[in-house]
C-alpha positions as CSV (number, residue, x, y, z in Angstrom):
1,X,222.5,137.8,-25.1
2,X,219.6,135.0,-25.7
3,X,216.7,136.2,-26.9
4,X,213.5,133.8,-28.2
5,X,210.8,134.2,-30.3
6,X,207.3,133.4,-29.9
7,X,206.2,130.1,-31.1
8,X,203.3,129.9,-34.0
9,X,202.0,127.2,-33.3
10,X,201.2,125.1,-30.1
11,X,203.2,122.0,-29.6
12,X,203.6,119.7,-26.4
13,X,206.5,120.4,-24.7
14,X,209.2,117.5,-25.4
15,X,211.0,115.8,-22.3
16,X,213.9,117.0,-21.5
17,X,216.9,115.8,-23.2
18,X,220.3,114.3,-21.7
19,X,222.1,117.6,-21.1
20,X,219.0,119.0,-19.9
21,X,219.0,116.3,-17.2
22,X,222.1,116.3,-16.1
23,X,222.2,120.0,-15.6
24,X,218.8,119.8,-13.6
25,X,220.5,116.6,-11.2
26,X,223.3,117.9,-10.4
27,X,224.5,116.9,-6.6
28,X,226.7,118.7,-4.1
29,X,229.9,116.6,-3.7
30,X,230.5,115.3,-0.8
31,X,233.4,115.7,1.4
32,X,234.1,112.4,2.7
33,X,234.7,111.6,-0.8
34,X,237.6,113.6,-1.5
35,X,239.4,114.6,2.0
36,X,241.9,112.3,3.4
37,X,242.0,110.8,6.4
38,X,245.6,111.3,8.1
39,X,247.4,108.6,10.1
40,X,249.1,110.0,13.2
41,X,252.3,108.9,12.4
42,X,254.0,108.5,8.5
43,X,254.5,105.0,7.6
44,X,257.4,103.4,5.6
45,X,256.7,100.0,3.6
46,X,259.8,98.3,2.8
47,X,261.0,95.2,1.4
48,X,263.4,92.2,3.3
49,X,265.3,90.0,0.7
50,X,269.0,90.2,0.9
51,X,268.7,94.2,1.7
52,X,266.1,96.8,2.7
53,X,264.3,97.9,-0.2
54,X,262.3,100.8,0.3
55,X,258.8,100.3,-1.3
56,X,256.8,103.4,-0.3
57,X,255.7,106.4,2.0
58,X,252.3,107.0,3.0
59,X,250.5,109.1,5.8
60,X,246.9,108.9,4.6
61,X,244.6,105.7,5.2
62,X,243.6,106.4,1.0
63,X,247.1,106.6,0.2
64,X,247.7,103.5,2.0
65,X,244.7,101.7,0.3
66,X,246.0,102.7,-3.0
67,X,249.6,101.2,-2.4
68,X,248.0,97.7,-1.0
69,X,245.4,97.6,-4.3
70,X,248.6,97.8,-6.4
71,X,251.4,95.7,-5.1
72,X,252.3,93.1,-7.4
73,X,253.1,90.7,-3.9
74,X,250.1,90.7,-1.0
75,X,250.9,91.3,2.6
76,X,251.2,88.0,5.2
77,X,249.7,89.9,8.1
78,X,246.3,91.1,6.6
């Protein structure tokens, strides 16, 4: 329960602090930022030295992303 007194004595009101802000900007998250965006088909990544080596699975465009930001080698066709 919250309850508040009256003040004695007049004083400007102070701006509002850091919390106070943040609570008063909050924003609706977008979708686009966390759905996925499906491939039609699963993709395989493997790797051709001596043998197959298989790398990864993906079937999101994201997950995809992700696994091309953190290869230690960089793909010849893109």
């Amino acid at each position: 329960m919250v309850t508040m007194e009256p003040e004695t004595t007049p004083t400007p009101n102070p701006p509002p602090g850091e919390e106070e802000k943040t609570e008063s900007n909050q924003e609706v998250a977008n979708p686009e930022h966390y759905i996925k965006h499906p491939l039609q088909n699963r993709r395989t990544l493997w790797f051709l030295q001596a043998n197959l080596l298989l790398i990864s699975k993906f079937d999101t465009v994201e997950d995809f992303g992700a696994l091309y930001n953190h290869t230690a080698f960089k793909f010849d066709s893109f």
